[in-house]
C-alpha positions, -999 to +999 in steps of 0.1 A: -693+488-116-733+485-115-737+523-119-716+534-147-708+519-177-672+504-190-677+529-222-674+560-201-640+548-184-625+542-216-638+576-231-623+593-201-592+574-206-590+581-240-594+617-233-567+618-206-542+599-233-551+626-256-543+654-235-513+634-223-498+634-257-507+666-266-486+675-237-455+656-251-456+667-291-461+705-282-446+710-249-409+714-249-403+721-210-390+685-197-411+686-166-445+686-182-431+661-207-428+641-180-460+652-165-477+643-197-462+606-197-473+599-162-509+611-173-505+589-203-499+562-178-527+564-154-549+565-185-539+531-195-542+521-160-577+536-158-583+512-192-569+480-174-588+486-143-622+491-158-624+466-181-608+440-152-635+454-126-660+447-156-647+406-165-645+404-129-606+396-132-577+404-113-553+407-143-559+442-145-553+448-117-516+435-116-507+449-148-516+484-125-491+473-099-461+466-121-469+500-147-472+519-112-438+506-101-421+511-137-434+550-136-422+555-102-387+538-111-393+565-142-401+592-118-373+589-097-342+586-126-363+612-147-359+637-122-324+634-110-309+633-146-333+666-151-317+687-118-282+674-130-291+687-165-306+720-150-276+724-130-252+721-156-270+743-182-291+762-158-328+755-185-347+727-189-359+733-220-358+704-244-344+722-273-322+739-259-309+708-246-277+693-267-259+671-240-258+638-257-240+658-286-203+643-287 
């Protein structure tokens, strides 16, 4: 990273966090929810990478790898549960949403 400092990766990360939970407190459609958590994600990742490309460290790197495979794993249940929920109440909104109600 001779070109561009580590500040402007974090500030962009930052930024993408922000708008990531911005998404989640005032959205209340589950699909951009979960949009806005995988953005969240990549912005930590974006953090971990720079400042492991600027310590010349592979630690970031990893820690990538395994929060890559946790939001796919996320991805993937997230999903299904929303279609089964979708087809069972036909919205997808999350206040509308009561099903762990007894």
């Amino acid at each position: 990273m001779d070109g561009i400092s580590v500040n402007y990766y974090v500030g962009l990360s930052t930024i993408l966090f922000v708008i990531g939970a911005t998404g989640v407190l005032i959205r209340r459609n589950a699909l951009i929810i979960f949009m806005s958590v995988e953005l969240m994600l990549n912005a930590g990742n974006l953090a971990f990478v720079a400042f492991a490309s600027a310590h010349d460290l592979l630690n970031g790197q990893v820690f990538v790898f395994f929060i890559m495979t946790v939001a796919a794993a996320e991805v993937a249940v997230g999903l299904a549960l929303i279609v089964a929920i979708f087809r069972s109440k036909k919205s997808i909104n999350v206040d509308e949403i009561n099903v762990l109600k007894g």
